[in-house]
N, C-alpha and C positions, 0 to 999 in steps of 0.2 A: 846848116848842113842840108839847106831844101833847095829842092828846081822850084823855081815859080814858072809856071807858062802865062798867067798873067798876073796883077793884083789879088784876085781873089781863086785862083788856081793853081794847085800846086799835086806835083808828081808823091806817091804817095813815097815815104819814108820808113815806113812800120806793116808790119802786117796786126797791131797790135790791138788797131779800133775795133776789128771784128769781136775783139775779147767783151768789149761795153754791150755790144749788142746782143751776144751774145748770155750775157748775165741779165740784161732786161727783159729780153721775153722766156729765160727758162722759167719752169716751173717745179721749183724745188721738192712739192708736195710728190713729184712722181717718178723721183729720182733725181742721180748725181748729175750732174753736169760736167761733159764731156766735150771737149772740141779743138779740133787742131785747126790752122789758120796759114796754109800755104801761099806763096804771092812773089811776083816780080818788084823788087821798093828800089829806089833811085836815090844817092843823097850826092851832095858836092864831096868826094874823099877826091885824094889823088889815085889813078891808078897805080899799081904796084902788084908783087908777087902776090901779097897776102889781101887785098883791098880794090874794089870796082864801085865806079859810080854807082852802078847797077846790078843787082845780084837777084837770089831765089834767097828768101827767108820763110823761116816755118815755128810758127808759135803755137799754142799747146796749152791748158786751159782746162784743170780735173779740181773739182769742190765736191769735196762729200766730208762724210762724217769719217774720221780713224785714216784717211791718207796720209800715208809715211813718204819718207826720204824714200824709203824699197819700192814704192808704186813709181815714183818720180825715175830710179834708176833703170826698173826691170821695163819700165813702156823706151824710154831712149835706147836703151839697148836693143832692143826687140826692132824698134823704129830701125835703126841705124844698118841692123843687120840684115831687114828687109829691105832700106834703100842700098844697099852698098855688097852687100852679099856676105855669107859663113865664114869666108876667107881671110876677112882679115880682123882683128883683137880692136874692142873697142878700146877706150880709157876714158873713164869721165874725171874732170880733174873742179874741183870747186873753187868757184867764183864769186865774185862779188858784182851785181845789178842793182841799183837802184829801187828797178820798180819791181824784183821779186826777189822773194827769198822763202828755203835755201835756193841758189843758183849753181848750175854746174854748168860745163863744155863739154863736148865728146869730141872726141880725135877718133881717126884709125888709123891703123900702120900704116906707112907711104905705097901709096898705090906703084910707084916709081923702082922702090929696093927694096920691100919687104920690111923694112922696119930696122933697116941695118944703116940707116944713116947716107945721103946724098943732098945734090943742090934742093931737088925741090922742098926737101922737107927739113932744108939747115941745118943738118946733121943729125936732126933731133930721133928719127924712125916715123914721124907722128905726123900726119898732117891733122888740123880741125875744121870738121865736118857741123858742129852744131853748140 
């Protein structure tokens, strides 16, 4: 699923290595580590309604001591609601990832009908945002 622009050159696919670098120079002695990881990534999909070679990904990165599932829920919501505005209902719906857990998605109601169901968002109300 990668561009190679040469042999040893390749368009990035993840926003996710900033997470390694990230964990190697914190300094845990002087608190949590905190970091989100926004970016343009490129992979081979096909285009389609839901799917771009090329997209905006945003990853996310909280280690401390006593983080719950609620720390995990109440920053995505918060996030979502300052990318996207009050107006519209999040829904986090749980997921399954490989490389994290727990995982979740967030959806908001269709930009398009309000959450009453049309083409853009397949009838569902919901498009996902995250």
């Amino acid at each position: 699923d990668t561009f190679y622009i040469t042999k040893e050159i390749l368009m990035r696919t993840h926003t996710s290595p900033m997470q390694a670098r990230s964990l190697e120079k914190h300094d845990f002695s002087k608190g949590p580590l905190k970091m989100i990881s926004p970016g343009v990534v490129f992979r081979r999909d096909t285009d389609d309604p839901t799917h771009s070679h090329q997209f905006h990904q945003i990853e996310g990165i909280m280690i401390d001591k006593h983080i719950t599932m609620a720390d995990l829920k109440g920053t995505l919501e918060t996030m979502t609601h300052k990318l996207f505005g009050d107006k519209f209902k999040v829904r986090l719906r749980p997921s399954y990832f490989p490389f994290t857990e727990p995982s979740v998605e967030a959806d908001i109601t269709c930009m398009n009908c309000g959450g009453k169901g049309c083409d853009v968002c397949k009838g569902s109300g919901w498009i996902e945002v995250l």
